[in-house]
C-alpha positions, 0 to 999 in steps of 0.5 A: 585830182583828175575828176574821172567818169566811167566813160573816161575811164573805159577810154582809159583802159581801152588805151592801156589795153591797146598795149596788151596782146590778150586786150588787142586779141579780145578787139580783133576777133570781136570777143570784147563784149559781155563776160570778156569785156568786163574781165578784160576791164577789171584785169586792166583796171587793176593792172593800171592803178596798180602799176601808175601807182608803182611808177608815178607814186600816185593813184591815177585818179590824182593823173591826167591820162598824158601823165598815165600813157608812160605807164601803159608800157609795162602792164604786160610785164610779169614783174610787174604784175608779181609786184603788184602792191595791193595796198591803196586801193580806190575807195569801192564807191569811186568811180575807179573802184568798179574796175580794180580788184583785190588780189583774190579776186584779180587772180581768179579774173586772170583765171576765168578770162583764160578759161573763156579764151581757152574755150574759144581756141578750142572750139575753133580748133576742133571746128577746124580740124572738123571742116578738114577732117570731113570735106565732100 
C-alpha cells in the first residue's frame, strides 16, 4: 500500500486535473482557489479513485502515482463517470477519504461547481456586453 499524505494526494489530483478541461479552466483563469478548489478536488478525488478502481482493479491508495497516470486519461469520459461504481469507497478517516464523495454528494458538487462557473461566464459576459455597449 502507497502510504499517501494530503500533500501527495492534492499532487495527485492536480496531475489528473491536468487531463481535464474544467481543472485546466479553474488554473488558467486563476479561479483554483476557495469554494472552487475544493469542488474541483472532491470531483476529481472521486473521479480518480473511482475510475483507478474500475481500470486497475485496486483503490489508489494501494498504486504509485506511475501506476495511477494511465488512468487519468479517462476521467473526462461520460461513460465513465455513468459508470461509476460507488462501492469501496475509502474509509472517511483516511487520508483519501476527504477527497471522495458518495454519489449524492458527488452529484451536487458537479451541480454547484457548474453553478459557480456559469456565474462567472455570465458575469463577464454581461461586463463585456456592458464596456461595448457604453464606450465614451
Amino acid at each position: 500500500m502507497t502510504a499517501y499524505t494530503r500533500e501527495s494526494i492534492l499532487e495527485v489530483l492536480h496531475q489528473a486535473g491536468s487531463q481535464t478541461v474544467f481543472y485546466r479552466w479553474l488554473v488558467y483563469t486563476d479561479r483554483l482557489t476557495g469554494e472552487f478548489e475544493r469542488l474541483a478536488h472532491q470531483i476529481l478525488g472521486t473521479r480518480v479513485w473511482y475510475t483507478v478502481y474500475r481500470r486497475a482493479g485496486q483503490s489508489p491508495a494501494s498504486l504509485s502515482l506511475a501506476d495511477l497516470q494511465p488512468c487519468f486519461a479517462h476521467l473526462e469520459s461520460r461513460q465513465e463517470t455513468l459508470s461509476l461504481k460507488w462501492a469501496d469507497a475509502p474509509s472517511p478517516g483516511s487520508d483519501w477519504g476527504e477527497f471522495v464523495l458518495g454519489q449524492e454528494a458527488y452529484e451536487a458538487a458537479v451541480a454547484r461547481l457548474d453553478d459557480l462557473i456559469t456565474q462567472v461566464l455570465l458575469c463577464e459576459t454581461d461586463q463585456a456586453t456592458f464596456r461595448k455597449e457604453h464606450r465614451f
